[in-house]
C-alpha positions in Angstrom: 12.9 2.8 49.8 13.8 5.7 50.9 17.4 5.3 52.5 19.8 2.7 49.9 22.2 2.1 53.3 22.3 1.6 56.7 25.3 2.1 59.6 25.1 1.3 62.7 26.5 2.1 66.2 27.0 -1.2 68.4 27.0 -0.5 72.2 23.7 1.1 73.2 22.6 0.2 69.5 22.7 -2.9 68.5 23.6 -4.4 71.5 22.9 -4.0 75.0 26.6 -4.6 76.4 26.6 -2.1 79.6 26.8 -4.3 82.6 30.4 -6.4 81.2 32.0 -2.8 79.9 31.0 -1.8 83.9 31.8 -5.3 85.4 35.2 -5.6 83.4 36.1 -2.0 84.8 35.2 -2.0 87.8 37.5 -5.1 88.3 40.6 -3.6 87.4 39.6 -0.7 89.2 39.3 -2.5 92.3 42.5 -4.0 91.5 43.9 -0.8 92.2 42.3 0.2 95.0 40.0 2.7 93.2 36.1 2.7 93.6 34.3 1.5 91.9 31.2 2.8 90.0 27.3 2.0 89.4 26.4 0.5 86.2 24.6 3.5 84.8 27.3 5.6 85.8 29.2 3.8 82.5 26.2 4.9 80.3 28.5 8.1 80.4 31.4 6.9 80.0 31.3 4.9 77.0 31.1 6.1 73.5 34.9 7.3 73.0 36.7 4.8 72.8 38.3 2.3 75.5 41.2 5.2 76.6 38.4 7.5 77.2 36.3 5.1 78.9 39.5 4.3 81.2 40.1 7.9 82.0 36.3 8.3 83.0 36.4 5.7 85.3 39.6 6.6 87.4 39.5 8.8 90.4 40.0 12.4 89.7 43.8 13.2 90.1 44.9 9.5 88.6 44.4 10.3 84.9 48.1 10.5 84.7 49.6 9.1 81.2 51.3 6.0 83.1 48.4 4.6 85.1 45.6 5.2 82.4 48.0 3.0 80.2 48.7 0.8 83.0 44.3 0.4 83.7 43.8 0.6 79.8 46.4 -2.8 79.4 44.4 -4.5 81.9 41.1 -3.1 80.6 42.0 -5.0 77.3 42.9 -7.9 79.3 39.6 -8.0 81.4 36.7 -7.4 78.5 38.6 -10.3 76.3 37.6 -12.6 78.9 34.5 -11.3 79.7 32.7 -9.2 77.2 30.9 -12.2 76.3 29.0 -12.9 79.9 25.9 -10.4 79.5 26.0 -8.4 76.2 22.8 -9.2 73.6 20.7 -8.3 71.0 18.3 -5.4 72.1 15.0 -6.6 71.9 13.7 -5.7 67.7 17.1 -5.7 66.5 17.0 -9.1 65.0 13.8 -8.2 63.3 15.3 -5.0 62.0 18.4 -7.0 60.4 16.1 -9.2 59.1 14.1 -6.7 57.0 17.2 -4.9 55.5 18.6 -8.6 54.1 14.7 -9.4 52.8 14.8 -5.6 51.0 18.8 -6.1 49.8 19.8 -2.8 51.7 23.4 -2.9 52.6 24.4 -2.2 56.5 27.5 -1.9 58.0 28.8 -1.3 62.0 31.0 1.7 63.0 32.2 1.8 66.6 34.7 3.5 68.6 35.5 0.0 70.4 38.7 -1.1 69.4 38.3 -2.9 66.0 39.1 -6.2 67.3 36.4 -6.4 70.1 33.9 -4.9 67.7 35.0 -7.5 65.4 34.7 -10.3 67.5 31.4 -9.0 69.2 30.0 -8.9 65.7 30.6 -12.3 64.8 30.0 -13.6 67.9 26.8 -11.9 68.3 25.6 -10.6 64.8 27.1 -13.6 62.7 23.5 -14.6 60.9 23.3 -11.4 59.2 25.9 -10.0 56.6 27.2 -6.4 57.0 29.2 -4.8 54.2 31.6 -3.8 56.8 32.4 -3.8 60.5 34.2 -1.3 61.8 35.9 -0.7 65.2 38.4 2.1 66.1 41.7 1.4 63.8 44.0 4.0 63.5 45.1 5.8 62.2 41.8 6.5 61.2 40.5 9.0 63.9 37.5 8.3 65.8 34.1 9.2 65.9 32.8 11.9 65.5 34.9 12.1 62.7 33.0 11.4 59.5 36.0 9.7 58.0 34.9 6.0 58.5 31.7 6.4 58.1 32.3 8.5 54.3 34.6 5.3 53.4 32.1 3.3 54.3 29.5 5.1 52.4 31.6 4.8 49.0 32.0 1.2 49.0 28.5 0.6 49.4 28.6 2.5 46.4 25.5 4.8 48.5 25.4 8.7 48.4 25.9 9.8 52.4 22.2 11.7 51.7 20.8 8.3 51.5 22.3 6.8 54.3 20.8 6.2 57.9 23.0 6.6 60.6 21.7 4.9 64.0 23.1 5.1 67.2 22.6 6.1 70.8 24.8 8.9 71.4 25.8 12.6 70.6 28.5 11.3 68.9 26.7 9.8 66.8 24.6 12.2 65.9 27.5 14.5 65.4 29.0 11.7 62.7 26.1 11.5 61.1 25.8 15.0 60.7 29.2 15.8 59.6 29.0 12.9 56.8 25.9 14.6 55.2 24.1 11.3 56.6 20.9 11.2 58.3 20.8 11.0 62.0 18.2 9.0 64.0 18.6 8.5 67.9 17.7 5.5 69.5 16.2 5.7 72.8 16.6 2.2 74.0 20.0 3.2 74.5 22.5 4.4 76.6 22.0 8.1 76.8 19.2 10.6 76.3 16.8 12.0 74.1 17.9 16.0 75.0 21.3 14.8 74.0 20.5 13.2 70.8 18.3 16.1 70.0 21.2 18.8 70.7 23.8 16.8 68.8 21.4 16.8 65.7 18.8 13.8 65.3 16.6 14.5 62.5 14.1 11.7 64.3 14.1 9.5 67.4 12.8 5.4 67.3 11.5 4.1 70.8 12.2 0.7 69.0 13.3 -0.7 66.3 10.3 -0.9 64.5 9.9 1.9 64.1 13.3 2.2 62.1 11.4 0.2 59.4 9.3 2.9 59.2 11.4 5.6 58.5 13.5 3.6 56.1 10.3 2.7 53.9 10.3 6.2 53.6 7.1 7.1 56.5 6.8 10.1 57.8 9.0 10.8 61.2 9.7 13.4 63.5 11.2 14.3 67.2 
């Protein structure tokens, strides 16, 4: 095989979870009195974290430190309930996971969600497959694009970063990847688009997950 490890983004990657992040927002921005936005608006801003996501959202002029911590509380509040009424495997995924636990390749999730939704998402969701590690945002590790968490999780696989696969659906992504020494592959089924995975540094974009085998067999790729 060509890669010995695989990490993972979750939203836009693993699973399609766009329409609760939006729904649960848009509640408590109606709550407020704030408009509220389309669902593809939220392809933008997610990715983050939940604060950033929260700042995104509110009206221009309202990012002040006491009402994004006042939205971000009941942001919390909202997805706990109802992160669960939409969000699923994309379509390959299970497929994919089932071919890395045939060939004994370790994976692992790293997400800027807040470790305990990413947690609970994972097991909820992802629960038939083993992961060396999932990951949310914990601090006071920073954030993606840090390569921090993704490096730690790189040694206790015991896998150099040159032979990991990073996937994921965003610049950020493709920034982490890059600044670990990993390799960075863009998936298009997700939320944002293939300019920006190209400018943040994808050495190849997948259409589907399929074609993920591919590269990891060691196939030829390109973008």
């Amino acid at each position: 095989m060509r890669f010995g490890g695989v990490i993972f983004d979750m939203d836009g990657t693993l699973l399609d979870t766009i329409e609760d992040l939006a729904s649960c927002m848009n509640r408590v921005l109606e709550r407020y009195g704030y408009p509220a936005h389309p669902v593809d608006s939220y392809r933008y801003f997610v990715g983050e974290g939940m604060e950033m996501l929260v700042r995104r959202a509110l009206p221009d002029g309202r990012d002040d430190r006491e009402t994004v911590a006042r939205c971000l509380a009941d942001m919390h509040k909202e997805y706990g309930s109802g992160w669960a009424c939409c969000s699923k495997l994309y379509p390959g995924i299970g497929e994919l996971l089932d071919f890395l636990e045939d060939n004994r390749i370790p994976k692992a999730v790293l997400s800027n969600k807040p470790d305990g939704f990413t947690k609970d998402m994972a097991e909820a969701l992802l629960g038939q497959w083993t992961f060396f590690e999932i990951r949310g945002e914990r601090p006071p590790t920073p954030r993606k694009p840090d390569p921090a968490s993704a490096l730690e999780i790189a040694a206790g696989m015991g896998v150099p970063p040159q032979r990991v696969l990073y996937l994921g659906d965003s610049g950020i992504d493709m920034q982490t990847a890059a600044r670990a020494g990993m390799y960075p592959v863009g998936a298009l089924w997700g939320f944002r688009s293939a300019d920006e995975l190209k400018l943040n540094g994808a050495k190849a974009l997948v259409k589907n997950p399929r074609e993920l085998i591919s590269i990891i067999s060691g196939e030829p790729c390109k973008i």
